[in-house]
PASEVEX-367526 format. One record per residue (C-alpha): residue in three letters; x, y, z; residue number from 0. Coordinates in pm, 1 decimal. Layout:
# PASEVEX-367526
PT|ALA|X|Y|Z|NUM
...
# end
This chain:
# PASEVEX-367526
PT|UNK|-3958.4|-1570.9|3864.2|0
PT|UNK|-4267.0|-1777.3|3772.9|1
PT|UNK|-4104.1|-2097.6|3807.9|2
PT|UNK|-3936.7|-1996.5|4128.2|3
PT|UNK|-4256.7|-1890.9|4264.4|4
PT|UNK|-4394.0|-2243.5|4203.1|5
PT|UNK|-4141.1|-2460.6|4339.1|6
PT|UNK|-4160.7|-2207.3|4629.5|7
PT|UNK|-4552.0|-2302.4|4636.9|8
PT|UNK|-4458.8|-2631.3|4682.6|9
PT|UNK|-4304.7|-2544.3|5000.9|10
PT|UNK|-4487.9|-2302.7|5199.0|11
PT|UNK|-4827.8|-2399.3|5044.8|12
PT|UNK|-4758.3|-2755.5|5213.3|13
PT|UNK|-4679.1|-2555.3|5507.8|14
PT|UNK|-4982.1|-2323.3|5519.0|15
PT|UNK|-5198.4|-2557.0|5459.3|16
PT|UNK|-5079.0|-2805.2|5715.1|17
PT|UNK|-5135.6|-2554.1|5975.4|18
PT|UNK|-5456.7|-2445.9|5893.3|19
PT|UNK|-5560.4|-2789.4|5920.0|20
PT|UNK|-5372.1|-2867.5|6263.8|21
PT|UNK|-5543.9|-2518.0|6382.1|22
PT|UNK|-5912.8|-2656.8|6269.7|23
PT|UNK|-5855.4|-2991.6|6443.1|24
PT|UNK|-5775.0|-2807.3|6770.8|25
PT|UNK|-6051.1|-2609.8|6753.4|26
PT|UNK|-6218.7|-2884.1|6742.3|27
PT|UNK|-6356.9|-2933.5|6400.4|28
PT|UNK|-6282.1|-3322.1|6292.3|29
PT|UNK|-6531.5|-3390.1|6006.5|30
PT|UNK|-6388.3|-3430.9|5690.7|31
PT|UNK|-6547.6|-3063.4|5556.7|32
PT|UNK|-6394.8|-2824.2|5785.3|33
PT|UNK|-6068.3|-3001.0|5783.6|34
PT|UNK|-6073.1|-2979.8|5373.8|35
PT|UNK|-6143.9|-2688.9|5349.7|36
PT|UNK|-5886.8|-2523.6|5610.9|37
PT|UNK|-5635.7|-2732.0|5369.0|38
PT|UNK|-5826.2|-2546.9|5049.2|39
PT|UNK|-5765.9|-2203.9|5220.6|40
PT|UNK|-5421.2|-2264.6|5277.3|41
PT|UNK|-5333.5|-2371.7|4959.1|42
PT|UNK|-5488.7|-2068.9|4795.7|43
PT|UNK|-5376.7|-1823.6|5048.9|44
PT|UNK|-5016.3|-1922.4|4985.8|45
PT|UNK|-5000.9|-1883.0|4585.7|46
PT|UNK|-4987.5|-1492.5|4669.5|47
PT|UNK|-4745.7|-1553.5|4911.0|48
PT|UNK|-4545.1|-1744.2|4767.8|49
PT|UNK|-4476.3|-1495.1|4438.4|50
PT|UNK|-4437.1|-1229.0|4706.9|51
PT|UNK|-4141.9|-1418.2|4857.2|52
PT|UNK|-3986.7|-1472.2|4482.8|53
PT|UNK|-4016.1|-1139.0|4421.0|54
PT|UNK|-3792.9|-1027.2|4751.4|55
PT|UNK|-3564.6|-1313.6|4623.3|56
PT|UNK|-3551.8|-1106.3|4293.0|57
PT|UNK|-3440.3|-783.6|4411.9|58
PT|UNK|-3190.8|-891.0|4676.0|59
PT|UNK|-2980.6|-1124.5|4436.4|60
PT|UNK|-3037.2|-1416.1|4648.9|61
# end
C-alpha cells in the first residue's frame, strides 16, 4: 500500500499543489514567497491524502 500511496502522491500532490498556487495568484499574491509556499502546503497536505485514497483502494479490491 506504501508504494501505491506514493505513485498516488505523484498525482494528486501535483494536483493540490497546482491549485493552491493558481488560488494564491488570484488572490493576488505574485511574489515568489507566497506562491512557494501555497505549492509547500499542497504538497504536504496531499501525503495524508493520498494514503487515505490507497487505503479505500485497499478495501474495495480496486
Amino acid at each position: 500500500m506504501f508504494r501505491l500511496s506514493l505513485i498516488l502522491h505523484l498525482f494528486i500532490g501535483s494536483t493540490i499543489a497546482g491549485s493552491a498556487m493558481i488560488a494564491a495568484l488570484t488572490m493576488g499574491y505574485d511574489t515568489l514567497t507566497p506562491v512557494m509556499w501555497s505549492a509547500i502546503a499542497g504538497f504536504i497536505v496531499s501525503f495524508p491524502l493520498s494514503y487515505l485514497v490507497a487505503k479505500k483502494l485497499y478495501e474495495t479490491g480496486a
